[in-house]
Structures are given as C-alpha cells and as structure tokens.
C-alpha positions in Angstrom: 0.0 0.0 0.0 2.8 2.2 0.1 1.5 3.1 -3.5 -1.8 4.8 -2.2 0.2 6.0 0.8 2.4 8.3 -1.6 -0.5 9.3 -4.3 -2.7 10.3 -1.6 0.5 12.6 -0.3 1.2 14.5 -3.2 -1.7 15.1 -4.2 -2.8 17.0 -0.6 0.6 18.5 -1.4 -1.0 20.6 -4.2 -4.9 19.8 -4.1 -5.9 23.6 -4.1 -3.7 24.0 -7.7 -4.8 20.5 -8.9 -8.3 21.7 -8.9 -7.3 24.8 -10.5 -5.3 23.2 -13.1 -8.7 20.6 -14.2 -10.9 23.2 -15.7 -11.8 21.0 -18.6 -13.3 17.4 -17.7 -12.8 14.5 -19.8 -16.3 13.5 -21.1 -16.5 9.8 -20.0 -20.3 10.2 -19.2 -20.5 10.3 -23.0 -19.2 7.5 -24.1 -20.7 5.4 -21.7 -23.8 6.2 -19.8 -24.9 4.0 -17.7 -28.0 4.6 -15.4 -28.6 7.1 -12.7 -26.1 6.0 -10.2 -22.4 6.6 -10.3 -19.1 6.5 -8.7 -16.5 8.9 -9.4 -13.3 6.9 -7.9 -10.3 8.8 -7.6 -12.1 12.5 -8.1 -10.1 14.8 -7.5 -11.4 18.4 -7.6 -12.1 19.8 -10.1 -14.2 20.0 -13.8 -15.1 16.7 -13.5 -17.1 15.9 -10.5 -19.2 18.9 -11.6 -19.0 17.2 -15.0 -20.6 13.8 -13.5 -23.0 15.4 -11.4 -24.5 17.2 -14.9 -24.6 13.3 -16.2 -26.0 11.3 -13.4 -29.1 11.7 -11.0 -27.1 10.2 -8.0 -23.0 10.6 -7.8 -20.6 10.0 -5.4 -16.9 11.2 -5.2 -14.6 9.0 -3.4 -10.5 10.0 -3.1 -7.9 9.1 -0.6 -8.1 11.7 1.4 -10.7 15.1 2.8 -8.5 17.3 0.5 -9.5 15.6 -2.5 -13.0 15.1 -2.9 -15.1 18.0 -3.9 -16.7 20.5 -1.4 -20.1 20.4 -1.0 -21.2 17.0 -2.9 -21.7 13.5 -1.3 -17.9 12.0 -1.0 -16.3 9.4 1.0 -13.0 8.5 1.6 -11.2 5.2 -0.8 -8.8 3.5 -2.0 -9.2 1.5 -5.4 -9.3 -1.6 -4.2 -10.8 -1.9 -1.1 -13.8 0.7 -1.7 -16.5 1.5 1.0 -19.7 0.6 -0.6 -21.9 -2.7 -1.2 -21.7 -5.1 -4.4 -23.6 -3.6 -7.1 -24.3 0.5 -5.5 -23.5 1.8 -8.5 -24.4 1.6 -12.3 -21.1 2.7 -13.4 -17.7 3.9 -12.1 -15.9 6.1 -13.4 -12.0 6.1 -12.6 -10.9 8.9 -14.7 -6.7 9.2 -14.4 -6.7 6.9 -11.4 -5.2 3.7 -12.2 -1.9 5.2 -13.6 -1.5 5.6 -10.4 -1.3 1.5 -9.4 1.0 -0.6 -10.0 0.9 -3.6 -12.3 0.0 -5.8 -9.5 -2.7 -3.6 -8.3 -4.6 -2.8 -11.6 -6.6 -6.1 -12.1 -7.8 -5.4 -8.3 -8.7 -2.1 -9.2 -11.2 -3.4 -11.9 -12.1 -6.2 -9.7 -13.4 -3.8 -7.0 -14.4 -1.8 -9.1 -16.8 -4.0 -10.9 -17.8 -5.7 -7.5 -19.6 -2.5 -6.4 -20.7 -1.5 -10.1 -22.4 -2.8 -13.2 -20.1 -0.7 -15.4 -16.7 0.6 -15.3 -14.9 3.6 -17.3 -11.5 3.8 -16.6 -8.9 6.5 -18.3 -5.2 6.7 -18.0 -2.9 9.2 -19.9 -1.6 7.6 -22.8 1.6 7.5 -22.3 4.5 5.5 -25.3 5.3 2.1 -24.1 3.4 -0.2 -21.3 3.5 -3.1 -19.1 3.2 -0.6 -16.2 6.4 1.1 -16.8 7.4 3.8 -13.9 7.6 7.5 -14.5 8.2 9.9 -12.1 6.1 13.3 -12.9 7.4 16.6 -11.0 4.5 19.1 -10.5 5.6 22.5 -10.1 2.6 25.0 -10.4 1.8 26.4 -7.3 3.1 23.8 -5.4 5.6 20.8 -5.7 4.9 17.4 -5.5 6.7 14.1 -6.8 3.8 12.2 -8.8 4.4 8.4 -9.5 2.6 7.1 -13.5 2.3 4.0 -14.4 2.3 3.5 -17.8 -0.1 1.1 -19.6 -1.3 0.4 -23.2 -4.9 -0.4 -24.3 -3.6 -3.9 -24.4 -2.6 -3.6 -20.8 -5.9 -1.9 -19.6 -7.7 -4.7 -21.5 -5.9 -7.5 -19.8 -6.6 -6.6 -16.5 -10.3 -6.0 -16.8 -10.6 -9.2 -18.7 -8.9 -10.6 -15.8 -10.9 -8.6 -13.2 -13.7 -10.8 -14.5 -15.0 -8.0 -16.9 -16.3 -7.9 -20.7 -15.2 -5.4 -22.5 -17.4 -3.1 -24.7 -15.1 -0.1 -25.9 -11.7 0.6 -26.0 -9.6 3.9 -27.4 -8.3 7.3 -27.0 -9.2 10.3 -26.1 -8.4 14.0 -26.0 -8.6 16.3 -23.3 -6.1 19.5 -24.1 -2.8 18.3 -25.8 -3.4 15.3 -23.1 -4.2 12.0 -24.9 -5.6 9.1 -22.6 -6.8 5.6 -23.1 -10.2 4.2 -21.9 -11.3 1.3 -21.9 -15.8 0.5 -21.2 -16.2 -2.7 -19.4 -19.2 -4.3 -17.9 -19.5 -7.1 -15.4 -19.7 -10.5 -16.5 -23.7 -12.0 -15.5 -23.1 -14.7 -13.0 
C-alpha cells in the first residue's frame, strides 16, 4: 500500500492548484452512460465531478483523502481496491486518471473492485508511449511541488486486467482532453 500512501501525499501537497489546473473534464459520461447511479473513484477536484453530477441523478466522489473530494457533494474517503460501498451500488464507475496511479499488480484489483460495487466501469489513463506498467516519475511545479508516480499502460494492458478482473469489455480507445491524450477502456461485469 505504500503506493496509495504516496499518491494520496502528493496530491494534498497541491490539491488547491490540482483543482485549478482541471478546468476542462474529460467526457467519459458520453461514451458510456450507464443509469442514474455513479461513482466517481479517484475524483479529485475539479471539472469533472461537476461534470458527473450534470450526467447522473445520484454521484458519489470517493478519493484518498478530505482534501481531495469535492466541497459540498456527497464524498467518502477510498482506496481502489478496497472501496466502501456494497456489491452492485452503482451503475457505473468512473476512474478517470486513477489507475496510472497503481501498479501492475494492483490494476486487475482495481477493476475487480471496481466491478464488484458497479455494473459498469470507465476507466482512463494518460496515454503515455510504451506499457506493461512502466514507472515515471512526474514533478508538478505550479503552485506547489509534489513528486507524482505514473504507471504506464497500453490499451492492451488496460484490457488484460479487466478481462482478468472478471470483466467484458465493450469499448476501447483514446481520447483527448487539451494536448493530453488518454486511453479508456468500457467494461461491464460479466452475469453470473
């Protein structure tokens, strides 16, 4: 866990200029629209839990710690894979630039969890060159400093672990928020 221990770190190191910084969400709603309920795993503040409210009936934000989840909206404190809430609360997740964040042994129990607790799951991470879960080390230095730690995976990497997580996927690409370029991949749980 010493993973979460040093996301959750830097970003209350600069949560005030992260949430400046995310003006523009990334429109997962969009592609996949799942229902009334949703999850917005890792949300950071910013355009995108405002984003997710517009797009569902019933959202809540979960991060790692108070500093990160929006003011004022339903939130609870998470980690991706050991989240709070019963099998099946939500019809779709979204984990929008989270699991960058985990490392290749972590991933497929981020999907797992993820798809325990909802029907559907959109996950984004910045797409990056190379894969297999690659380590970068991403100095922030606007308004603040922290040391944030990427994990770089392909859509074939992405795929692998939700397939693995017990998940069928439905969609799988890129997409463009600002110069930023991120891979997604749609994926809904497997009927028992």
């Amino acid at each position: 866990m010493d993973w979460a221990l040093a996301a959750r770190e830097a970003y209350r190191a600069i949560a005030e200029a992260y949430e400046a910084s995310r003006r523009r969400p990334l429109p997962t709603a969009d592609i996949a629209n799942f229902g009334d309920k949703a999850l917005d795993l890792g949300s950071g503040r910013g355009a995108q839990p405002s984003y997710l409210e517009a797009s569902y009936r019933y959202v809540v934000h979960c991060d790692l710690a108070p500093e990160l989840v929006p003011r004022g909206s339903e939130a609870a404190l998470c980690e991706a894979t050991a989240l709070p809430f019963r099998d099946g609360a939500f019809d779709v997740v979204h984990a929008v630039a989270v699991y960058h964040h985990l490392p290749p042994g972590v991933l497929g129990a981020a999907f797992a969890e993820a798809l325990r607790v909802g029907v559907a799951v959109v996950a984004t991470v910045w797409g990056l060159p190379g894969g297999g879960g690659a380590v970068r080390r991403v100095p922030w230095r606007w308004r603040g400093e922290a040391l944030r730690v990427y994990y770089v995976y392909s859509l074939r990497d992405l795929a692998s672990a939700a397939l693995a997580a017990g998940g069928r996927l439905v969609a799988l690409g890129y997409m463009r928020r600002g110069r930023r370029l991120n891979a997604f991949a749609v994926v809904l749980r497997r009927k028992n």
